[in-house]
C-alpha positions in Angstrom: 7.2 -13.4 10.7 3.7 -13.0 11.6 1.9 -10.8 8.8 0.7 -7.3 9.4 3.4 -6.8 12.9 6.0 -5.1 13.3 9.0 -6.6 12.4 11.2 -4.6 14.8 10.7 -1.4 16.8 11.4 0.5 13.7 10.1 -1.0 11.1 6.8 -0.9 9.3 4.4 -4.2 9.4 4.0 -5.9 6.1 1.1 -6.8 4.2 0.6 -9.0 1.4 -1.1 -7.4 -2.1 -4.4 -8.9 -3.3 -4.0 -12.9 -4.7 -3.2 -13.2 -8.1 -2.7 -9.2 -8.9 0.2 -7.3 -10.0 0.1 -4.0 -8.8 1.7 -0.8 -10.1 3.4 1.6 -7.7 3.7 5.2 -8.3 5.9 7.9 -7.4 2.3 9.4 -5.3 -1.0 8.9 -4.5 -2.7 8.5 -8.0 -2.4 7.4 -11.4 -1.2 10.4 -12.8 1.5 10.2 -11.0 5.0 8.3 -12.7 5.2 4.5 -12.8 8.1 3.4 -10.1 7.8 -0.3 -10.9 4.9 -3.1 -10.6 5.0 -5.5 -7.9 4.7 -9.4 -8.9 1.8 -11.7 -7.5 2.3 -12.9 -4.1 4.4 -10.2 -2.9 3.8 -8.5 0.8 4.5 -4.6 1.1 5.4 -2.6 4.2 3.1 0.5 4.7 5.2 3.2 6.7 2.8 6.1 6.2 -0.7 6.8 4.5 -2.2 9.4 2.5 -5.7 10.8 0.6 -5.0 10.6 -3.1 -7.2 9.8 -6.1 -10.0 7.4 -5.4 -9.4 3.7 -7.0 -11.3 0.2 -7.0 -9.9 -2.9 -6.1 -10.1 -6.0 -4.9 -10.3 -4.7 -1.4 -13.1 -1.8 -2.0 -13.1 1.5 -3.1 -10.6 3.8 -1.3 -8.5 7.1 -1.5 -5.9 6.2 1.0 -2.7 5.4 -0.8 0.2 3.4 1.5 3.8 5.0 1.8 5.9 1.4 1.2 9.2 2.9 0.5 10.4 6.6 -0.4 8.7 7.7 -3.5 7.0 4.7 -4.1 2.9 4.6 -3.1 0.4 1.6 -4.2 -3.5 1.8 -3.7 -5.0 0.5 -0.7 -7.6 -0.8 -2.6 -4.8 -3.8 -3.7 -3.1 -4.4 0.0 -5.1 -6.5 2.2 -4.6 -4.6 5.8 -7.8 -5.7 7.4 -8.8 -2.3 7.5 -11.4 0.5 5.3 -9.5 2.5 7.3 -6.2 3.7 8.1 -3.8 1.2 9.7 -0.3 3.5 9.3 0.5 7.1 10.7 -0.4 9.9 7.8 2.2 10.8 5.8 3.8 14.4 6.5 
């Protein structure tokens, strides 16, 4: 599989989180929201929606988008590498 396409007509592209960074994932966009889990080094996420949220640094900038990678679970784009500042996934509803 070629990183960031789609891997079928349905599904969301993957992306991989920032080298050598565990990343926690929470139940929405910002930290005051519940921890879900924390994803190990090296592993790729698929983003099927984005939203605004609080505002975190990272590896990858400075951002308030937050990526939708399964239901109820949202990681900063600041820690996903998308090739993007910007939005790369539909917004979330």
């Amino acid at each position: 599989m070629v990183m960031g396409s789609p891997t079928s007509a349905n599904a969301a592209a993957t992306y991989p989180i920032a080298p050598g960074y565990t990343v926690n994932v929470r139940s929405g966009p910002g930290t005051q929201y519940s921890l879900v889990r924390t994803l190990p080094v090296g592993a790729h996420v698929p983003i099927f929606c984005q939203r605004p949220g609080e505002s975190i640094s990272g590896p990858y900038g400075t951002t308030n988008i937050w990526d939708n990678i399964k239901v109820g679970e949202y990681v900063s784009d600041a820690f996903v590498k998308t090739g993007s500042d910007g939005y790369v996934a539909p917004r979330c509803a």
